[in-house]
Every structure is written in structure tokens, then in C-alpha cells.
PyMOL Python script that loads the backbone (N, CA, C, O; Angstrom):
from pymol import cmd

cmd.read_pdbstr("""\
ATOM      1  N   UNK A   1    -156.914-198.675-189.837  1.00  0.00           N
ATOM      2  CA  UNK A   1    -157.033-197.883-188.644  1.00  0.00           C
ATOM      3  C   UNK A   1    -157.838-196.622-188.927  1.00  0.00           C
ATOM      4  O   UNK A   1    -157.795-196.130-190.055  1.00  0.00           O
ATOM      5  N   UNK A   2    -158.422-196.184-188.157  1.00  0.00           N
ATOM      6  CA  UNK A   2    -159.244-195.214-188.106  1.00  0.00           C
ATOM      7  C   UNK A   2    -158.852-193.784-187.330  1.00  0.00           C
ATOM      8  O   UNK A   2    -158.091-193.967-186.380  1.00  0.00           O
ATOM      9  N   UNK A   3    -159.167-192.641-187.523  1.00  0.00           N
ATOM     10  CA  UNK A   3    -158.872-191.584-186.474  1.00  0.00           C
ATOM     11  C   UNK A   3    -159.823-191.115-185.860  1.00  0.00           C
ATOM     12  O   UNK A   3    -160.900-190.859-186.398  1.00  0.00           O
ATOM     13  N   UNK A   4    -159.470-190.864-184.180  1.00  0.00           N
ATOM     14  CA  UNK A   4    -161.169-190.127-183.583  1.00  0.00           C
ATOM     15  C   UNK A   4    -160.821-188.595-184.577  1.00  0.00           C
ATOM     16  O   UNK A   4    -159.753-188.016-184.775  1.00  0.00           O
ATOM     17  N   UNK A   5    -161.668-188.409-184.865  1.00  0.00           N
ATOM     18  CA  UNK A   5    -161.698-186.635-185.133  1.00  0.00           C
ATOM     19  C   UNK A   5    -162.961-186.138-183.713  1.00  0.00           C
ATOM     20  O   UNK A   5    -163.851-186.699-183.074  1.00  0.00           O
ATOM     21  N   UNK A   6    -162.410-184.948-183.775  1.00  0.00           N
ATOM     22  CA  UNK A   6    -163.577-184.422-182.699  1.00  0.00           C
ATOM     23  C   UNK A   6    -163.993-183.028-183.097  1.00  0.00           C
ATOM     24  O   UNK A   6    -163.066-182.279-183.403  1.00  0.00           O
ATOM     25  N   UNK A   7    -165.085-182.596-183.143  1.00  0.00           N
ATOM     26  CA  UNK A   7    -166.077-181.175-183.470  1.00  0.00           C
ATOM     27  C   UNK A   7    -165.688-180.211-182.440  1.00  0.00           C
ATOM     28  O   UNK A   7    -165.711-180.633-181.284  1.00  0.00           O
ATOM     29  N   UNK A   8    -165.237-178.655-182.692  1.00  0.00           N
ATOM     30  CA  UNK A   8    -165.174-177.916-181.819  1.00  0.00           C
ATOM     31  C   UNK A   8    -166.524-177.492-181.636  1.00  0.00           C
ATOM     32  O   UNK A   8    -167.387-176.977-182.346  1.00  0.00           O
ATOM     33  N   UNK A   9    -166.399-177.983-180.124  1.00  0.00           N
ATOM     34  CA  UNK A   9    -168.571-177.139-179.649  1.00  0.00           C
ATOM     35  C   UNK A   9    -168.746-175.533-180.326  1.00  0.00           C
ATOM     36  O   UNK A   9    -167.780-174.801-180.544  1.00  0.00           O
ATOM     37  N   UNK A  10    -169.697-175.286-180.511  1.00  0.00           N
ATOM     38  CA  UNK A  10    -170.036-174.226-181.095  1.00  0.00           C
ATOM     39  C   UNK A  10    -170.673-173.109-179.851  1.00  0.00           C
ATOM     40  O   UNK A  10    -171.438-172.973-178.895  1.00  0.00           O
ATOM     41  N   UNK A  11    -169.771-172.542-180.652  1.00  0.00           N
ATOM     42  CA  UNK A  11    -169.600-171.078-179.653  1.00  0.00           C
ATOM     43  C   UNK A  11    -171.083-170.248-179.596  1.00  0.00           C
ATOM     44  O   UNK A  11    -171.631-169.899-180.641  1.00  0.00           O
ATOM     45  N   UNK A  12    -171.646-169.983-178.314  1.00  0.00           N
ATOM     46  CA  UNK A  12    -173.316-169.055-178.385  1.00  0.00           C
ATOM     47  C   UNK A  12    -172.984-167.825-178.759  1.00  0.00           C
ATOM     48  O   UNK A  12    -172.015-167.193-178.340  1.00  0.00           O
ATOM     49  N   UNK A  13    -173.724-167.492-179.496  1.00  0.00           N
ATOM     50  CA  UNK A  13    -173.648-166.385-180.583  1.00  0.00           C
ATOM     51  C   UNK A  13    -173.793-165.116-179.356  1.00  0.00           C
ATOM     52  O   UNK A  13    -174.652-165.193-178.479  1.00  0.00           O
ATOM     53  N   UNK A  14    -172.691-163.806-179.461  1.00  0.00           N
ATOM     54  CA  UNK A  14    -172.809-163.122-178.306  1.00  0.00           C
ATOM     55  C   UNK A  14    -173.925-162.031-179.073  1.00  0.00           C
ATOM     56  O   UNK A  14    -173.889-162.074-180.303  1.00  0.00           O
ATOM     57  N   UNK A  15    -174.611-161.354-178.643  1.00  0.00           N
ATOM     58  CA  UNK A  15    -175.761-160.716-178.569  1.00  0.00           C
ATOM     59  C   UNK A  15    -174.987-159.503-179.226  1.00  0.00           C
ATOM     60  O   UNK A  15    -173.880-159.064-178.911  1.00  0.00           O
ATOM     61  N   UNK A  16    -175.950-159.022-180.336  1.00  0.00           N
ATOM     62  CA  UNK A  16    -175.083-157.621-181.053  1.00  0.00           C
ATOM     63  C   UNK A  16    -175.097-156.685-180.140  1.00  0.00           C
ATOM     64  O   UNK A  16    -175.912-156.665-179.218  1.00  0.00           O
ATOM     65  N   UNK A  17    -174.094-155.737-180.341  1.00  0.00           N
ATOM     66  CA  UNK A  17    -173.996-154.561-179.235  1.00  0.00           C
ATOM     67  C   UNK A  17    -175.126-153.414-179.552  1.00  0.00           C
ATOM     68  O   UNK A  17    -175.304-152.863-180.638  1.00  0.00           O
ATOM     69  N   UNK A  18    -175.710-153.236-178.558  1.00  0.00           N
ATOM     70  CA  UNK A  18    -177.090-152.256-178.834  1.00  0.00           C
ATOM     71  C   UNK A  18    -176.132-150.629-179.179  1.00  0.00           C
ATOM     72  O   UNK A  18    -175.092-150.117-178.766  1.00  0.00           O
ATOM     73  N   UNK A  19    -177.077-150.324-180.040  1.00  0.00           N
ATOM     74  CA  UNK A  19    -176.867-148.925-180.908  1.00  0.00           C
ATOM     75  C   UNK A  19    -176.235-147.540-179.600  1.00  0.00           C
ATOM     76  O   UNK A  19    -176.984-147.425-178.630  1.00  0.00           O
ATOM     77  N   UNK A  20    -175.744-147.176-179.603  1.00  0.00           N
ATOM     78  CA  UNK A  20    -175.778-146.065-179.094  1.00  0.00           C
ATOM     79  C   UNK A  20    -176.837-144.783-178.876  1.00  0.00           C
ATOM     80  O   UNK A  20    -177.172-144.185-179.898  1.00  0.00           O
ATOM     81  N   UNK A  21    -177.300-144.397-177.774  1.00  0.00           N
ATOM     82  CA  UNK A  21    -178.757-143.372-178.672  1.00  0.00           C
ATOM     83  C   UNK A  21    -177.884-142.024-178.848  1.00  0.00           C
ATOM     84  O   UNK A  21    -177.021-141.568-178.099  1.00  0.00           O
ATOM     85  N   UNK A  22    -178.322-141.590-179.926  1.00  0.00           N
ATOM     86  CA  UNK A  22    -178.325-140.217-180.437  1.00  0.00           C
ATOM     87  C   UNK A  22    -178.604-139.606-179.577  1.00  0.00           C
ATOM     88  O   UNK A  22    -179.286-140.099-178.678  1.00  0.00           O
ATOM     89  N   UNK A  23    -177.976-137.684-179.515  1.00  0.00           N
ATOM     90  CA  UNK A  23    -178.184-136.493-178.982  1.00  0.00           C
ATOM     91  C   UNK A  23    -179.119-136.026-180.493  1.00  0.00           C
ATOM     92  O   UNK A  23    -178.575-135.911-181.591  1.00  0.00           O
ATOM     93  N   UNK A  24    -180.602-135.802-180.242  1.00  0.00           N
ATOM     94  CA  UNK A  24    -180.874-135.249-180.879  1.00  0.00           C
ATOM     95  C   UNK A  24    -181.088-133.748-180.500  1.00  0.00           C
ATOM     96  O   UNK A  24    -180.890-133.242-179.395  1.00  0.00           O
ATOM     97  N   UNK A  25    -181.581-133.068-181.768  1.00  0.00           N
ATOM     98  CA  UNK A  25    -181.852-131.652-181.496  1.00  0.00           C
ATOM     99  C   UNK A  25    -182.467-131.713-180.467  1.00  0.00           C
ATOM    100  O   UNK A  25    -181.699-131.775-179.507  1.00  0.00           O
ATOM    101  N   UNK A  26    -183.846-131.730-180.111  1.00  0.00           N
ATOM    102  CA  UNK A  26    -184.593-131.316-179.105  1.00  0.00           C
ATOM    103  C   UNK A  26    -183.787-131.755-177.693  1.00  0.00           C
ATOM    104  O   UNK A  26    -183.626-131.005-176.731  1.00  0.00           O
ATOM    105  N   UNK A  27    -183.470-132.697-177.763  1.00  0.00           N
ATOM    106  CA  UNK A  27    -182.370-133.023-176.669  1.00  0.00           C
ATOM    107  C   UNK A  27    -181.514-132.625-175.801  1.00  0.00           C
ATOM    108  O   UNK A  27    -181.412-132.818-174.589  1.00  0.00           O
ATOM    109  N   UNK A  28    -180.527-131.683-177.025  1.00  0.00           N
ATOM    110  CA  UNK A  28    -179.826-130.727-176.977  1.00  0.00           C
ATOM    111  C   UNK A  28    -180.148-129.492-176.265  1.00  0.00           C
ATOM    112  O   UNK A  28    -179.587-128.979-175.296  1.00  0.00           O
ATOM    113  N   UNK A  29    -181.317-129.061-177.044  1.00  0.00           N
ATOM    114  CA  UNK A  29    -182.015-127.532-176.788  1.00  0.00           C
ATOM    115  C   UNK A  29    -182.271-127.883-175.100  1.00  0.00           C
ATOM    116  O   UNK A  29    -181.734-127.188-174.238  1.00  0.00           O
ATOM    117  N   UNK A  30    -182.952-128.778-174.839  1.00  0.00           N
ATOM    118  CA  UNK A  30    -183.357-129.134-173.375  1.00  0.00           C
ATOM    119  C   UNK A  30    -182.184-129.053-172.373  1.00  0.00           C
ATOM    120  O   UNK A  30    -182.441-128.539-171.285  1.00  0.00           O
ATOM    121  N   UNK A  31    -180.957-129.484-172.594  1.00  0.00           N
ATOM    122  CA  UNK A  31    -179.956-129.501-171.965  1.00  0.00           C
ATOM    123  C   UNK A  31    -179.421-128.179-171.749  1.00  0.00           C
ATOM    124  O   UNK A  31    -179.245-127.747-170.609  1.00  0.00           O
ATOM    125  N   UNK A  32    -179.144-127.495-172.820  1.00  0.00           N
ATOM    126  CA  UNK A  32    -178.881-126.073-172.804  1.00  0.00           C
ATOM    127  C   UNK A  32    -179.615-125.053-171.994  1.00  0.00           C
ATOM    128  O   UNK A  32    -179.092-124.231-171.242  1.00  0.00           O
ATOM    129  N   UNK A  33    -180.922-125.208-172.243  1.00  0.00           N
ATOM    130  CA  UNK A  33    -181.539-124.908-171.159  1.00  0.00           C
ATOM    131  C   UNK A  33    -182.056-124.932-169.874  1.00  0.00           C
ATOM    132  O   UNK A  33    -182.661-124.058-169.252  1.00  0.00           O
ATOM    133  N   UNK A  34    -181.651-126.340-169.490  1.00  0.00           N
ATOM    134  CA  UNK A  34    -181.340-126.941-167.911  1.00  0.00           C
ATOM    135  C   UNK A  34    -180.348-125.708-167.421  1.00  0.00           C
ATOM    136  O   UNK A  34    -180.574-124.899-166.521  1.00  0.00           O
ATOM    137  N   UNK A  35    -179.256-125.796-168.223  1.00  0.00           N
ATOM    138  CA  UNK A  35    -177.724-125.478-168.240  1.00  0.00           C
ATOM    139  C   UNK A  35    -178.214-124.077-167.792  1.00  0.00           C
ATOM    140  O   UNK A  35    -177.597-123.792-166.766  1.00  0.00           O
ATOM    141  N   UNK A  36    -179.076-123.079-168.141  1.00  0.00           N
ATOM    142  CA  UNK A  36    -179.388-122.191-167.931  1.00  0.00           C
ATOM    143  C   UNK A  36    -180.130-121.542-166.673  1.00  0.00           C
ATOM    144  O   UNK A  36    -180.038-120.398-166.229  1.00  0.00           O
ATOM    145  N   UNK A  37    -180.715-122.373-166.338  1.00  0.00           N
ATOM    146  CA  UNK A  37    -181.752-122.318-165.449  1.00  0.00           C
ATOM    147  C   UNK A  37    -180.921-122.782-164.269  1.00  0.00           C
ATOM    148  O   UNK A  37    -181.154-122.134-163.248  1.00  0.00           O
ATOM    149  N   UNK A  38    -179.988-123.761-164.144  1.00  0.00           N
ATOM    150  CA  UNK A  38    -179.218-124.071-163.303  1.00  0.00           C
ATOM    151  C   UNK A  38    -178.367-123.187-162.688  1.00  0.00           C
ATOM    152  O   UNK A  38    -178.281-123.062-161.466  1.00  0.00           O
ATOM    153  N   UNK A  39    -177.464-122.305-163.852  1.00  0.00           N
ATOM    154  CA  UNK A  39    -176.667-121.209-163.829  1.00  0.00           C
ATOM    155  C   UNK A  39    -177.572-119.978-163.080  1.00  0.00           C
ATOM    156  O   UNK A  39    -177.047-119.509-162.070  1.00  0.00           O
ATOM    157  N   UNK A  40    -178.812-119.445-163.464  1.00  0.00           N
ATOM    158  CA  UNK A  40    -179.381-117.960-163.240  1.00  0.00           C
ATOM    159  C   UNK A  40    -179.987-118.447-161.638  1.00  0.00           C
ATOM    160  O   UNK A  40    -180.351-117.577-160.847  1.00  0.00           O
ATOM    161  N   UNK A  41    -180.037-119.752-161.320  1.00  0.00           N
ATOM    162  CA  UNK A  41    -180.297-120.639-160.047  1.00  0.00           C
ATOM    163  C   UNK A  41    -179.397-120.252-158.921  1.00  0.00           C
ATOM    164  O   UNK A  41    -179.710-119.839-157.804  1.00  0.00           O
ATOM    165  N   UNK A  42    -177.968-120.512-159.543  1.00  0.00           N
ATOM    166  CA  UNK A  42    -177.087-120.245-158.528  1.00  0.00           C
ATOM    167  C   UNK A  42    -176.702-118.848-158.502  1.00  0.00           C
ATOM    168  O   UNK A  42    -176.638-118.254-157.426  1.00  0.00           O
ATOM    169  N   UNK A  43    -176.460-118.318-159.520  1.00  0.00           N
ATOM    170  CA  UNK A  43    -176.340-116.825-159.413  1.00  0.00           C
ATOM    171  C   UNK A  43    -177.361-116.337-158.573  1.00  0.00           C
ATOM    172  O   UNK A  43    -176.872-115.533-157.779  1.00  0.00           O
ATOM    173  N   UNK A  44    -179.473-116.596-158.294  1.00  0.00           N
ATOM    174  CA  UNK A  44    -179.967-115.702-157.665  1.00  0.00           C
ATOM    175  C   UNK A  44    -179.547-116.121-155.764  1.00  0.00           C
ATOM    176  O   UNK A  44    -179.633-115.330-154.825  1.00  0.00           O
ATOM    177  N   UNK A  45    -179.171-117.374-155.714  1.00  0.00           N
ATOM    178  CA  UNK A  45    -179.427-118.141-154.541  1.00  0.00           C
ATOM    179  C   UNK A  45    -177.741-117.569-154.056  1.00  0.00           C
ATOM    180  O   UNK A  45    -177.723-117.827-152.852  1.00  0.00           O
ATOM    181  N   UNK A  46    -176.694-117.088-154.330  1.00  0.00           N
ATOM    182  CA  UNK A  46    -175.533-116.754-154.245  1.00  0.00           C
ATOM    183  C   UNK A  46    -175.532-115.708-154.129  1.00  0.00           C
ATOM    184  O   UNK A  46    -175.120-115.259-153.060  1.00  0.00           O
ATOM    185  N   UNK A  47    -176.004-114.774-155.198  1.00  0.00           N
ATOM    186  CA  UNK A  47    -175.783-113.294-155.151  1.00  0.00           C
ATOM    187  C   UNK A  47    -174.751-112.694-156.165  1.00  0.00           C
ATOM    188  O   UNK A  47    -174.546-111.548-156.565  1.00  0.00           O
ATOM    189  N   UNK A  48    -174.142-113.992-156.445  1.00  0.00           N
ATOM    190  CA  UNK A  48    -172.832-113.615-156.818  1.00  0.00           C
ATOM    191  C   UNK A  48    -172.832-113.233-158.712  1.00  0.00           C
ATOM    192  O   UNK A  48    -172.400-113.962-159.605  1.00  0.00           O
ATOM    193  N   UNK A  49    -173.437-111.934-158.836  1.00  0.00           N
ATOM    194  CA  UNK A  49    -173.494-111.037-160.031  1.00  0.00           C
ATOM    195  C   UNK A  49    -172.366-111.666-161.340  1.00  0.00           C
ATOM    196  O   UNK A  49    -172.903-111.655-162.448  1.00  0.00           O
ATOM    197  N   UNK A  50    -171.399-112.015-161.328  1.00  0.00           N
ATOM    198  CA  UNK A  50    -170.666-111.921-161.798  1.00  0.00           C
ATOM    199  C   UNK A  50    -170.392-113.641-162.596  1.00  0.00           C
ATOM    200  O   UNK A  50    -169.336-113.935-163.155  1.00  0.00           O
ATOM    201  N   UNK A  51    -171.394-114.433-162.492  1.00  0.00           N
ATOM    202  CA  UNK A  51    -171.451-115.588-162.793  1.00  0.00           C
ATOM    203  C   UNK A  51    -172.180-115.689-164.088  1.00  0.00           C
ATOM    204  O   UNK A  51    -171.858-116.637-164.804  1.00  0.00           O
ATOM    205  N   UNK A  52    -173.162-114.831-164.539  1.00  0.00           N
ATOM    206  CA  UNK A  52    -173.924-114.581-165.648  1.00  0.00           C
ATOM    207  C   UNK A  52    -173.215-112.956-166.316  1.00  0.00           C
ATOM    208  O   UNK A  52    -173.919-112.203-166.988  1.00  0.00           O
ATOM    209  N   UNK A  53    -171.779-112.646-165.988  1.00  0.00           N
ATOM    210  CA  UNK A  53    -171.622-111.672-166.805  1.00  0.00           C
ATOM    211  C   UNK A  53    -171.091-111.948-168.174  1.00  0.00           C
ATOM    212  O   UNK A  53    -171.534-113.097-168.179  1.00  0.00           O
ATOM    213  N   UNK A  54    -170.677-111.878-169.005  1.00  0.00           N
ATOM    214  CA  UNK A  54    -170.704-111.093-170.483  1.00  0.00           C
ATOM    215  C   UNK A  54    -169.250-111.998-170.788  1.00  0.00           C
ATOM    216  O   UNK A  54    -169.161-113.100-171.328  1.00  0.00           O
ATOM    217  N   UNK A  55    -168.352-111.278-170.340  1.00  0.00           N
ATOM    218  CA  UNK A  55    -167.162-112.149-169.732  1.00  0.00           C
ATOM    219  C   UNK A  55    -166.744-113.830-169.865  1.00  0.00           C
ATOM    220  O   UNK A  55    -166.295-114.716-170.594  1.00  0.00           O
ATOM    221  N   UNK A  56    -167.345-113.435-168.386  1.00  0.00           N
ATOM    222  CA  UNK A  56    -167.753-115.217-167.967  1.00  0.00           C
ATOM    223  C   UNK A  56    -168.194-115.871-168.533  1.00  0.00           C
ATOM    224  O   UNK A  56    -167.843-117.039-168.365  1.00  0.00           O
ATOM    225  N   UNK A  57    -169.198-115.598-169.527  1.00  0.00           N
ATOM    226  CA  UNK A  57    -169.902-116.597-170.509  1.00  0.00           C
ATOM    227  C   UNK A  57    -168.934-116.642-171.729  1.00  0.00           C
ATOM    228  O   UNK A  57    -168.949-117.655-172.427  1.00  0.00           O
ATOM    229  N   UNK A  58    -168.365-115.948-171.936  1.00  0.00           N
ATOM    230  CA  UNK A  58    -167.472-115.726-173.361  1.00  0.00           C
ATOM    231  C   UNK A  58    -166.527-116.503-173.111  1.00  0.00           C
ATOM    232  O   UNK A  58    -165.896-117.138-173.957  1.00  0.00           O
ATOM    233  N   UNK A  59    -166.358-116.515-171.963  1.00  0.00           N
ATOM    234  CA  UNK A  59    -165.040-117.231-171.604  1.00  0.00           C
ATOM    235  C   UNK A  59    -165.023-119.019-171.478  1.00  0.00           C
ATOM    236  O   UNK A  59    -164.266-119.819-172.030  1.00  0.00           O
ATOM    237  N   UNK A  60    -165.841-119.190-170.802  1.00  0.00           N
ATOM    238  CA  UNK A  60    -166.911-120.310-170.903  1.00  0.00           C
ATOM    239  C   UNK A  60    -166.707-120.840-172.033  1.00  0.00           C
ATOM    240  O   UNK A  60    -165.785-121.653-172.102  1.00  0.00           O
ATOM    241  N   UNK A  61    -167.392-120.581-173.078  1.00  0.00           N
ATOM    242  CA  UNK A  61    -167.582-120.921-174.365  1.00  0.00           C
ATOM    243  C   UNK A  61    -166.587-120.744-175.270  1.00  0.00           C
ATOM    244  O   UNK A  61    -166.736-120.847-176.488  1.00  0.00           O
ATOM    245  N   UNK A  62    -165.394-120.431-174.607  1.00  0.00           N
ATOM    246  CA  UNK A  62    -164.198-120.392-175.499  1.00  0.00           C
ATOM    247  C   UNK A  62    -163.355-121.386-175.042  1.00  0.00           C
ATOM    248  O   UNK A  62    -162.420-121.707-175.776  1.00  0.00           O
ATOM    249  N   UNK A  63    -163.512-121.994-173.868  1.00  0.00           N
ATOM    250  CA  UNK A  63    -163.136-123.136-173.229  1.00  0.00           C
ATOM    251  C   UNK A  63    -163.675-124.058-173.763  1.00  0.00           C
ATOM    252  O   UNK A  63    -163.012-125.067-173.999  1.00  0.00           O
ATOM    253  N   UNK A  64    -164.879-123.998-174.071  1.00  0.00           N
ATOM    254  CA  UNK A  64    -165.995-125.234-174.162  1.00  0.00           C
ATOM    255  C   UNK A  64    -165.679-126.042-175.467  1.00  0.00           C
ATOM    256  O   UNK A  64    -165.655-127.253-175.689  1.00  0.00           O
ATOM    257  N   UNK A  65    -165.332-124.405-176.639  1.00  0.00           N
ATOM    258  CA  UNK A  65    -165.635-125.192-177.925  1.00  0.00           C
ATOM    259  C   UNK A  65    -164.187-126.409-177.990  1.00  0.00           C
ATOM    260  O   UNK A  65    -164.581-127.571-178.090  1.00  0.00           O
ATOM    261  N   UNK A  66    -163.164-126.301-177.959  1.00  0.00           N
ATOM    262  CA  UNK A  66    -162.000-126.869-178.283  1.00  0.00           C
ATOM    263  C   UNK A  66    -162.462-128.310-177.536  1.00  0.00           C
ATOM    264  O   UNK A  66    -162.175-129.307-178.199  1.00  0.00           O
ATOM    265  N   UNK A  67    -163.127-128.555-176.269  1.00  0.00           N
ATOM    266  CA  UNK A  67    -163.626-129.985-175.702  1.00  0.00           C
ATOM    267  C   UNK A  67    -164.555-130.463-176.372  1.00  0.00           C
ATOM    268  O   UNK A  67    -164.750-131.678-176.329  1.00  0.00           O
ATOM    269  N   UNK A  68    -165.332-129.652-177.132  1.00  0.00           N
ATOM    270  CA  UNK A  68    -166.668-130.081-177.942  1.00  0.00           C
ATOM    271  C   UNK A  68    -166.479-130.977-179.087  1.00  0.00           C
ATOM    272  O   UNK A  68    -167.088-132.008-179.374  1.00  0.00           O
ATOM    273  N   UNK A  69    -165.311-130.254-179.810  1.00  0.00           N
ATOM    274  CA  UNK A  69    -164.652-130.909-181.343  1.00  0.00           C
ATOM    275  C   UNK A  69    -163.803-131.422-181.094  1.00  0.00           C
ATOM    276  O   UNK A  69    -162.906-131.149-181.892  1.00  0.00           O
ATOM    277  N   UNK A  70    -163.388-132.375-180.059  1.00  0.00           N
ATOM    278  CA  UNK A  70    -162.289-133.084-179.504  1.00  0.00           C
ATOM    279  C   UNK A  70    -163.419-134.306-179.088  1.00  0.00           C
ATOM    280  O   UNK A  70    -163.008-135.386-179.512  1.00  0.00           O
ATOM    281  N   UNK A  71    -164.834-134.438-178.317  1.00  0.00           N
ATOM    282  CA  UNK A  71    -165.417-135.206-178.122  1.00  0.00           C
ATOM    283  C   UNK A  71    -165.735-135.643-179.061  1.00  0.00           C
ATOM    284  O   UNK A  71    -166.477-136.625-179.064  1.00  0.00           O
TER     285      UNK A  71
END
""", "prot")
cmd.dss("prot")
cmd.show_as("cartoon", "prot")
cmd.util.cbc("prot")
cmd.orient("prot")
């Protein structure tokens, strides 16, 4: 007596996962400076002085860093 054996079909190879792109420097710098231009944007179109103060930005960026080194 004999046995059927049977071949499992072969599985299509799934496509490697494409790379992630990098934040490079220049990248960065560009963004930051959107970020800027956006900000001194709404401050002139508002009026509202107190959006580009000293403060506000310190404060900002004391918020920012703890989300930064967590991303």
C-alpha cells in the first residue's frame, strides 16, 4: 500500500517592508523654521504680542522637550 502525501503550496513571498525615511538635518532646520514663520504669522495677523514672548517660548520648549525624548 502506498500513501497520498501532499505538498503545502508555497506561500508568495510578502514584499520587504520599505525603510522608514529619516529626519535629516536639513529637514529639521526647514521645519523649525516653517514653525517660525508660522508663529511670527499669527502673532502679526492677531496682534496678539504675547505669543512670541520670552515666556511663552520657554515654556513651550519645556513642554516640548519631555515629548521629544519620549518619541
Amino acid at each position: 500500500m502506498s500513501t497520498p502525501t501532499t505538498t503545502a503550496p508555497e506561500k508568495a513571498q510578502a514584499a520587504p517592508p520599505r525603510p522608514r525615511p529619516k529626519l535629516t538635518w536639513p529637514v529639521v532646520l526647514l521645519l523649525v523654521a516653517g514653525l517660525l514663520i508660522i508663529v511670527s504669522a499669527v502673532r502679526l495677523i492677531t496682534g496678539a504680542d504675547g505669543i512670541t514672548a520670552t515666556g511663552q517660548m520657554s515654556a513651550a520648549l519645556r513642554l516640548a522637550v519631555p515629548i521629544g525624548l519620549a518619541g
